[in-house]
C-alpha positions in Angstrom: 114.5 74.5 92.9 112.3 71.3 93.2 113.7 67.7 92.2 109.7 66.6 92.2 107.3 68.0 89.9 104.8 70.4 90.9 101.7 68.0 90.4 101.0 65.8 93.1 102.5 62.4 92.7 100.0 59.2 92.1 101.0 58.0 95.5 100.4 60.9 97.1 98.6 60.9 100.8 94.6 62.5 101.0 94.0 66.2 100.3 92.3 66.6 103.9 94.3 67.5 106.7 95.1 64.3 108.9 93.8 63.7 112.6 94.4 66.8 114.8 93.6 69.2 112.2 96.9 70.1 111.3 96.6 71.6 107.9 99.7 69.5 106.5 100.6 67.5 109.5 102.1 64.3 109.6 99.4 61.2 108.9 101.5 59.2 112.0 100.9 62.6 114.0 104.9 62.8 115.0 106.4 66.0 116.1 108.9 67.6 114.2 111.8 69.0 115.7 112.7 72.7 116.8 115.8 74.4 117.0 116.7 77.9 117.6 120.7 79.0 116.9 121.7 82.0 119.3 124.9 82.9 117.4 124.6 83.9 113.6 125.6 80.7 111.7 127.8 81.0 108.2 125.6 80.2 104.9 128.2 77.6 103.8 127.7 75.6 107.7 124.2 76.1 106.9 124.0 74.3 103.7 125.9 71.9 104.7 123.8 70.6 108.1 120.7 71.6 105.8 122.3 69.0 103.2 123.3 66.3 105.8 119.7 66.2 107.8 117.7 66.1 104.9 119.9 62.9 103.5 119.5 61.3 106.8 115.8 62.1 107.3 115.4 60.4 103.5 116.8 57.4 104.6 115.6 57.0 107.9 118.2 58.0 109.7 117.2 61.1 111.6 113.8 62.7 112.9 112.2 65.7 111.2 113.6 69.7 111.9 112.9 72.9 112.0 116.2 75.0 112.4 115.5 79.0 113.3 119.3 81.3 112.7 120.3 84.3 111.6 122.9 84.7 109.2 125.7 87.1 108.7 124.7 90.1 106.2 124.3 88.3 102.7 123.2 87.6 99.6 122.1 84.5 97.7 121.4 83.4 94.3 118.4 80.9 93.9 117.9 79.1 90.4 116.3 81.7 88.7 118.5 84.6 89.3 119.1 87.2 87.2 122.8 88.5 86.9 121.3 92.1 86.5 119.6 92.2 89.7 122.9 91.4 91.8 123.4 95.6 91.4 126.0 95.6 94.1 127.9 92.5 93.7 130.9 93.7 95.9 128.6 94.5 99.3 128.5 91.0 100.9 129.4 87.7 100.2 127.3 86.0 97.5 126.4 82.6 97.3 124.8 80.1 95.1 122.0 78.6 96.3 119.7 75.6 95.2 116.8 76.9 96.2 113.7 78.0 94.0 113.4 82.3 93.4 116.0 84.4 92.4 118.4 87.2 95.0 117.6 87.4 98.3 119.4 89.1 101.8 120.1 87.1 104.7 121.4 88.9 107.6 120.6 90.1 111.5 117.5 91.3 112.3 115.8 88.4 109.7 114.4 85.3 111.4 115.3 82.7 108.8 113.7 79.1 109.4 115.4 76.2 107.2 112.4 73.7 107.0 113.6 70.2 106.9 110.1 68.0 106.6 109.6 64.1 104.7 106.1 64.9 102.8 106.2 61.5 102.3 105.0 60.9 105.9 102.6 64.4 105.1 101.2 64.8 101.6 103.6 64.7 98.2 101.9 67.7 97.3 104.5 70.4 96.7 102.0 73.3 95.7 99.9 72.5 99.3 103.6 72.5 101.0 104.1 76.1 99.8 100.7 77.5 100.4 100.9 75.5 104.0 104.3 77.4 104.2 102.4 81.0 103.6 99.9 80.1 105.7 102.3 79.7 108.3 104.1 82.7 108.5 100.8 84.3 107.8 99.4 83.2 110.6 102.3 84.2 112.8 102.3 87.7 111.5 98.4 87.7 112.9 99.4 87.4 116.3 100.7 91.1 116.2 98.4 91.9 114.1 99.7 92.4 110.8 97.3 91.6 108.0 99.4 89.8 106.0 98.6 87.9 102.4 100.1 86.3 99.3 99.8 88.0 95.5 98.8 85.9 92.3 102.3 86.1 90.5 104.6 87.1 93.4 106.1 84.4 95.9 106.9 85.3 99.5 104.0 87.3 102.2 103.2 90.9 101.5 101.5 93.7 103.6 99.5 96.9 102.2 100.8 100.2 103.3 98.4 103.1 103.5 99.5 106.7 104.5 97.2 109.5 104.5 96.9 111.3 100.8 99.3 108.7 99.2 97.9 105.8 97.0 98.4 102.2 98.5 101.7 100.4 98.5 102.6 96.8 98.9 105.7 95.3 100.5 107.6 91.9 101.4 107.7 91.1 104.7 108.6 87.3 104.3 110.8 85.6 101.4 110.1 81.8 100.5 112.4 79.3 98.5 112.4 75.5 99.2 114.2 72.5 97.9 112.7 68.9 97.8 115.0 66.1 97.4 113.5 62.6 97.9 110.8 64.2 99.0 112.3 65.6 101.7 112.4 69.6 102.0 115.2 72.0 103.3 116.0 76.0 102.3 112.5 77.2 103.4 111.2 81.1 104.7 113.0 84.3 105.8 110.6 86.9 108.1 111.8 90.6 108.6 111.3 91.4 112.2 114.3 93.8 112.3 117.0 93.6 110.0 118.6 96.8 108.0 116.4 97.2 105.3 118.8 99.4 103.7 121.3 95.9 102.7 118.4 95.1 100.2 119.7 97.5 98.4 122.0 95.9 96.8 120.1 93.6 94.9 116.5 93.7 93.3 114.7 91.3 95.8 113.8 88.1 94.4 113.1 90.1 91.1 110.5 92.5 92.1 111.1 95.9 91.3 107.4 97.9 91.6 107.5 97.0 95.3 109.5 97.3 98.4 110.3 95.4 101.3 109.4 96.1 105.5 109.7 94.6 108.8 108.0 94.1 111.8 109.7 97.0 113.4 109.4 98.9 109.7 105.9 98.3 110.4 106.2 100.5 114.0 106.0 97.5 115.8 108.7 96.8 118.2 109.1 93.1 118.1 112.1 91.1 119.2 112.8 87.8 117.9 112.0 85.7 120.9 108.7 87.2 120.1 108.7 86.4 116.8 109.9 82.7 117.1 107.1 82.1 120.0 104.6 83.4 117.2 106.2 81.1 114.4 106.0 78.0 116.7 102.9 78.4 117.9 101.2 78.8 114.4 103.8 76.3 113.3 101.8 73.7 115.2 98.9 74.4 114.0 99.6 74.4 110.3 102.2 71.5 110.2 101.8 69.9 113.6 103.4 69.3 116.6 107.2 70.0 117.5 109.9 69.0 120.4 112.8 71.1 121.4 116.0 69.5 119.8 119.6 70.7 119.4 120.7 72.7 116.4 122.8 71.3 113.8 126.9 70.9 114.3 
């Protein structure tokens, strides 16, 4: 869900990317930043740091964050949900969830990355904050090779699957919902690397049902997640800009 409009706002800052190349970097050229959580992390906890930061970050109070977690096995409802596509509501918890898109899973084995960033100080842009979103996970996916892409219609990132003598197939291999508030963004992506793919099972993934989902390790490539966040840090960098370690939420 987005409290802004999808248009850019009159005030907004220059479509080019600022010094450094960043493709949505900061115009001041501050790091964001970066927290990894080694212990799963309840959705409600999660909400509510996610809620707390982005109020202080509005107001001045505290610096930009990225926060990488897993979650226990879940599912969540986004704005546009559908009560038909929850098919197995008595599996896992479910949750409301302000976020844009409809039911997602959250659970081990899926790098979620809550996205906490003031476009104020970047561009008021929202449709250039979600393509600069893609781009990042789609560049990430690149380091192990994975030819990854977005689809006219479709949020998230998505990978064709050819076998021999069977027609081409495409699946999700990374979710995206976001939340502005003052301009400042929280919720944000969800990459497979090793999760059970069976738990989507229980829902229809954020509405889609002509296509599947994978993984990194789906994909026959044995990933861990130290691996993966290295890959979503580096190519974090170069989409939104620099980051500094910092302590996860309480």
């Amino acid at each position: 869900m987005l409290d802004q409009p999808l248009s850019p706002a009159p005030e907004s800052g220059p479509a080019d990317p600022p010094a450094g190349g960043a493709l949505f970097g900061r115009t001041d050229g501050a790091a964001a930043g970066w927290a990894v959580s080694k212990v799963p992390v309840p959705y409600p906890q999660a909400v509510a740091a996610m809620e707390a930061r982005a109020a202080a970050i509005a107001e001045g109070r505290a610096g930009e964050l990225v926060w990488l977690l897993e979650h226990p096995p879940l599912y969540t409802a986004g704005v546009s949900a559908k009560p038909g596509d929850l098919l197995e509501p008595d599996r896992f918890p479910v949750f409301q969830s302000g976020r844009g898109g409809q039911f997602t899973y959250h659970g081990p084995g899926q790098r979620v990355a809550y996205v906490m960033l003031d476009l104020s100080r970047r561009r008021r842009d929202v449709r250039a904050f979600v393509a600069a979103l893609e781009a990042w996970v789609i560049r990430a996916l690149e380091t192990f090779n994975v030819a990854a892409d977005v689809r006219e219609g479709r949020v998230g990132v998505w990978v064709e699957r050819r076998s021999p003598g069977m027609p081409p197939r495409e699946d999700k291999i990374a979710a995206i919902g976001v939340k502005l508030r003052r301009w400042v963004s929280f919720h944000g992506i969800s990459l497979n690397v090793e999760p059970d793919l069976t738990h989507f099972g229980g829902i229809v993934p954020c509405g889609v049902t002509e296509h599947g989902v994978t993984s990194l390790v789906d994909l026959g490539l044995p990933v861990t997640m130290d691996e993966a966040d290295a890959a979503l840090r580096a190519s974090f960098t170069q989409v939104f800009g620099p980051v500094e370690d910092a302590p996860a939420p309480a």
